[in-house]
N, C-alpha and C positions, 0 to 999 in steps of 0.2 A: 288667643289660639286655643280652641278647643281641642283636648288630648283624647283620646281613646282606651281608655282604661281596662278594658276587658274586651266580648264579643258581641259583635253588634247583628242580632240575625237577620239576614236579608233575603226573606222568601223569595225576592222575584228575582235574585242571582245566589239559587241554592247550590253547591260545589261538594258538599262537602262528602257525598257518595261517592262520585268519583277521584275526589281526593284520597278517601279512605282506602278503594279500591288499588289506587295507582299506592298507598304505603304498604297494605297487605300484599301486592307483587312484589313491591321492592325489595321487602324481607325477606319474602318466602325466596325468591329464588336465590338470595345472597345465603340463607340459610342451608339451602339445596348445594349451593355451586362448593362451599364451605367443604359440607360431607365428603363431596364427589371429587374435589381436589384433594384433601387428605389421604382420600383410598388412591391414589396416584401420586403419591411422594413417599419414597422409599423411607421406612424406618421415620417416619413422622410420629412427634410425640407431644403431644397437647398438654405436657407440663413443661417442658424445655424449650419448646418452639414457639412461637407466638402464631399466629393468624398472617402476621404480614410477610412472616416468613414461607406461606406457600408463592407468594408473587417475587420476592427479593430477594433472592441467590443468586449468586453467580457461578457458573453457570447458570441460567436460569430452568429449574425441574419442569419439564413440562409431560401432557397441556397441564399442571397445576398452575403453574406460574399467569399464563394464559388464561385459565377459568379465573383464577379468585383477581385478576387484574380488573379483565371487563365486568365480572359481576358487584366489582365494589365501584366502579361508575356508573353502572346502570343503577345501583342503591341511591347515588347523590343525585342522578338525574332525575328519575324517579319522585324521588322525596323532595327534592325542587320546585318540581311540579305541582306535587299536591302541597306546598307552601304555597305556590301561586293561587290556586285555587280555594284557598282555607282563608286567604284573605281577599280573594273576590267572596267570597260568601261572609265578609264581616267579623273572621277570627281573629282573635287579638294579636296583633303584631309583636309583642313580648315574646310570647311565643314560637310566632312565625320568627320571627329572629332569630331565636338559637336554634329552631331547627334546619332553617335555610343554613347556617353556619356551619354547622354539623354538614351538611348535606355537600355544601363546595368541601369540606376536611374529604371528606371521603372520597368527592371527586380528585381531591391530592392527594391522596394515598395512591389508587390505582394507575394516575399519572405518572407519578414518582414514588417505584419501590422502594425496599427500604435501603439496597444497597446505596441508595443516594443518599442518604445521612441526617443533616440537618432539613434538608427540605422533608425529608418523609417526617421526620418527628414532628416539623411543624405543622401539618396538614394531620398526624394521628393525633394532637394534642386539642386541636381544634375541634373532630370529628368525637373525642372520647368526651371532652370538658362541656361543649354545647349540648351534644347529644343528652348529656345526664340533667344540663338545665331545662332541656325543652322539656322532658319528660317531670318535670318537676312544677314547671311553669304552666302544663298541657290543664292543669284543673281552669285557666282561665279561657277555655274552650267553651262552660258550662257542662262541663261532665258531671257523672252524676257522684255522689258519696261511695258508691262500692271502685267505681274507678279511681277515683282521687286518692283512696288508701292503697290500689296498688301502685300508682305511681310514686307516691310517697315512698313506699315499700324499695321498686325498683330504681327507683332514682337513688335516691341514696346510698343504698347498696354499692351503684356506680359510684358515686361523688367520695364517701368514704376508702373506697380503694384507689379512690386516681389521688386524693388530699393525701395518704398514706406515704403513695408512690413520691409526692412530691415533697415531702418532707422528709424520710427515709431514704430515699432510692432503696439500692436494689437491696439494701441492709435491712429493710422494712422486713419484721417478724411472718406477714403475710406470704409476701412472693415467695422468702422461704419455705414457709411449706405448703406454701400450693403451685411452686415452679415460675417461673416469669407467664408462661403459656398459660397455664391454669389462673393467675392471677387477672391476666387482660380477659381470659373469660367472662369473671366477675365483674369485669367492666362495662364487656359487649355485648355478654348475651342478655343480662335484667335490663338494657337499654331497649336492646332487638325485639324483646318479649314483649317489651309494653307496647310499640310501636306496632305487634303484628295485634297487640289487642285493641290500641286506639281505632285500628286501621277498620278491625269488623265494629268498631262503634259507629265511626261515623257513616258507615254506609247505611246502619239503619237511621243516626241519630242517636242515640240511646233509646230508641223506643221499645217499649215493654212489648215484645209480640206475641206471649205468654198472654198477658192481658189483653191486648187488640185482638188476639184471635177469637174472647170468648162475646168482646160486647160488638165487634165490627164484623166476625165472622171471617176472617182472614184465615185460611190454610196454608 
């Protein structure tokens, strides 16, 4: 049985623009709905609060509860998609793996806040732990060396603070002083960041359009 080791590119089922396109959405507007539900939740505070806490009160605050519910399924849906799509176009499955993983966590987050307990944790642990491998694992896309050091970069960054969290809990020197909320920042956002930058990668490819523009004439 032949295995698949890395990306296998297959020009005549090329995906990988539209993939990129549907993760640069996904982000951006999780990123947006983020903001815009913060400024609609009384006395919200991004060191004490966590992210999942604008969907999971009870009562539930709204529309924040409401924005950051649908905008973290339309992230997993989204990002579903363009795993579909990243592996019709011959991307490596290792990859697509954790990010598909990641992608259903997130679609369980939104499904089940967090006043539900166990099921919400299991669906953010999923969504926090896959997310920081795919981003880790993303260099077997064929990306190029400046990208591969930021994912290195942001990935870890994630992986170290959730390895922190699970060996410490909430006694970890960390979350102390950057707040439980400030802490899953450092989780979610060097994940988010890479993924809105993989997202403008692949819709060119990585291609140098600095350079194309000057020997193909491209504007």
């Amino acid at each position: 049985m032949k295995i698949q080791r890395g990306s296998v590119f297959r020009p005549e089922n090329d995906f990988y623009r539209a993939a990129g396109i549907l993760l640069l959405i996904g982000v951006l507007q999780f990123f947006m709905a983020i903001n815009f539900a913060e400024t609609q939740f009384p006395e919200y505070s991004t060191a004490t609060d966590t992210l999942s806490h604008l969907g999971g009160t009870i009562p539930p605050v709204e529309p924040s509860a409401t924005i950051f519910n649908v905008s973290v399924i339309l992230l997993g849906i989204l990002a579903l998609l363009s795993v579909y799509l990243i592996l019709k176009s011959g991307g490596c499955r290792l990859f697509s793996s954790c990010l598909a993983i990641s992608a259903f966590g997130a679609l369980g987050v939104g499904l089940f806040p967090s006043y539900t307990g166990s099921f919400h944790m299991f669906f953010t642990s999923l969504t926090f732990i896959f997310g920081s491998l795919a981003v880790l694992f993303s260099y077997r896309l064929g990306i190029n060396i400046p990208m591969i050091i930021v994912s290195l970069f942001t990935g870890l960054t994630s992986l170290i603070i959730i390895t922190s969290g699970l060996l410490w809990g909430l006694n970890n020197p960390l979350i102390i002083y950057l707040g439980i909320g400030g802490a899953e920042r450092f989780v979610v956002y060097p994940t988010l960041l890479y993924f809105l930058a993989l997202g403008g990668y692949l819709t060119s490819r990585g291609e140098d359009w600095v350079r194309i523009r000057f020997t193909k004439g491209y504007f």
